[in-house]
N, C-alpha and C positions, 0 to 999 in steps of 0.2 A: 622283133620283126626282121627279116630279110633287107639288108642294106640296100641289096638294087631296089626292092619296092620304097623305103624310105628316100633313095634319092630320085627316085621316080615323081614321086608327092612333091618334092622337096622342089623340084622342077616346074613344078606348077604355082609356086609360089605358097604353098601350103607349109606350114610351121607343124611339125609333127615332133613329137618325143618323150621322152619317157615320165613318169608323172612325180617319178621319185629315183633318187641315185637309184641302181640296182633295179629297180624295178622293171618288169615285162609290160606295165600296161602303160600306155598311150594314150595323152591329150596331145586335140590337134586345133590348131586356128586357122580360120581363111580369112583375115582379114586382107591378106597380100596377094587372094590367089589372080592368077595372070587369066585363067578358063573360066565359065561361067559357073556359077555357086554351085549348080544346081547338077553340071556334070561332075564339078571336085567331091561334091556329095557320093555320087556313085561312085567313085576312085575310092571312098574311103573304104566301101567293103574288100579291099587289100588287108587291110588292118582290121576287119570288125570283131577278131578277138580278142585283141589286143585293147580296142580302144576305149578309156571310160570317161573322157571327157571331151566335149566338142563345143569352140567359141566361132559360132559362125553368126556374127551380129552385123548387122547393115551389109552384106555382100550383095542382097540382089535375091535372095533364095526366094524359090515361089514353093507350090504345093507338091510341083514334081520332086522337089531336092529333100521334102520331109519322108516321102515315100521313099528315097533312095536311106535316108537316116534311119529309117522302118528295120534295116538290116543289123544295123550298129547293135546287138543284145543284149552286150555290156553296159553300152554307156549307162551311167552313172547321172552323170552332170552335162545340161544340154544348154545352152544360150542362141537363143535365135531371134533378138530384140532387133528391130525394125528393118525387117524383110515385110516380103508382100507373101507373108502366109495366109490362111484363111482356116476356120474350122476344118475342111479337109485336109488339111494338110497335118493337124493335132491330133483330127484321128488316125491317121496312118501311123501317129506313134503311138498307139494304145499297145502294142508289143513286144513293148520297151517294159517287159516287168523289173531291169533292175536300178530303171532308172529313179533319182532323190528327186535332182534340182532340175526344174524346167523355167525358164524366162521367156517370155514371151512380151515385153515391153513391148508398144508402139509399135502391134502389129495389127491387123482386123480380125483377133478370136473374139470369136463371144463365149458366151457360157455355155452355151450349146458343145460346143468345140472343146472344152474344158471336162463337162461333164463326160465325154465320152471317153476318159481315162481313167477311169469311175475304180476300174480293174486294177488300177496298175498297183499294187500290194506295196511298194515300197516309197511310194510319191510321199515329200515330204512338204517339199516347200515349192511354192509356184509365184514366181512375180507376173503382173499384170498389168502394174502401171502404164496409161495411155492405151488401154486395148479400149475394144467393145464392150465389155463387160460392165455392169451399172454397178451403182453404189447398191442398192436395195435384191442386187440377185448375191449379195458375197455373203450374206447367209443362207443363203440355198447350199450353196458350193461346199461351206463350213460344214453346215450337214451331213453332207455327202462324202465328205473327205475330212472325217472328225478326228485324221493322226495330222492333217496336213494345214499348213502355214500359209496363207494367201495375202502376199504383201501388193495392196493399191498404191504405192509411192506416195507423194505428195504429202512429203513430211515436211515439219515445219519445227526449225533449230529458235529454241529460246536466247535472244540475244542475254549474253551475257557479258556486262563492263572486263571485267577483271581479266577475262579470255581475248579482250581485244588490244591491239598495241596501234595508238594514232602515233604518226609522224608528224610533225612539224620542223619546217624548214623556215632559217631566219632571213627574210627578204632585204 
């Protein structure tokens, strides 16, 4: 990418760079951006050939900022956990065909919003934890999406003695 457009981004508080030494393609975070999510979203089509990865988790993004992401062709891997998205806003990425990984934690999709990715050929894994989405609709989904991986969170780690180290201090 063009270094003025990179320190243009760069300006806005937007963490942009390459994904790998050598590489031409571009992941980008807004966790820091200084503009609204949802305008830094449209800035990124500067870069949307470049770019295949975008962490835009708790900025503020609404449904406008996923229609600006609508542009992004590339990405690959999308995170957008607890923004104020909605089902419209999920489908405006339905043509995102090269995208895997979509996160959607702790936003308002439902399955509705879910299902209408139905297309995307290359979806692999979708996290959902904290959305709308029921426990009794993630076999529909599985259905529907019988290459792809629907993680509900809410795991639960087996205490184990051996794995844990107590302090004790001599009073």
């Amino acid at each position: 990418a063009d270094a003025r457009i990179l320190d243009s981004l760069h300006a806005s508080g937007m963490v942009v760079m390459p994904v790998a030494t050598g590489s031409g393609y571009l992941a980008a975070n807004l966790v820091n951006v200084k503009i609204p999510a949802d305008e830094a979203a449209s800035r990124l089509s500067l870069v949307k050939d470049q770019l295949v990865e975008l962490k835009a988790a708790g900025v503020g993004m609404t449904d406008k900022g996923c229609q600006a992401i609508s542009g992004l062709k590339n990405l690959v891997w999308l995170k957008l956990d607890g923004n104020e998205i909605t089902d419209n806003g999920v489908r405006a990425l339905a043509s995102l065909d090269s995208l895997r990984t979509l996160s959607v934690t702790g936003t308002r999709v439902t399955k509705e919003g879910i299902t209408s990715l139905s297309r995307l050929p290359n979806l692999s894994v979708v996290y959902l934890y904290n959305t709308a989405v029921k426990k009794e609709e993630y076999p529909v989904l599985q259905k529907m999406f019988p290459h792809a991986r629907f993680d509900s969170g809410g795991y639960k780690q087996e205490f184990i003695a051996a794995d844990t180290v107590v302090l004790k201090r001599k009073i």
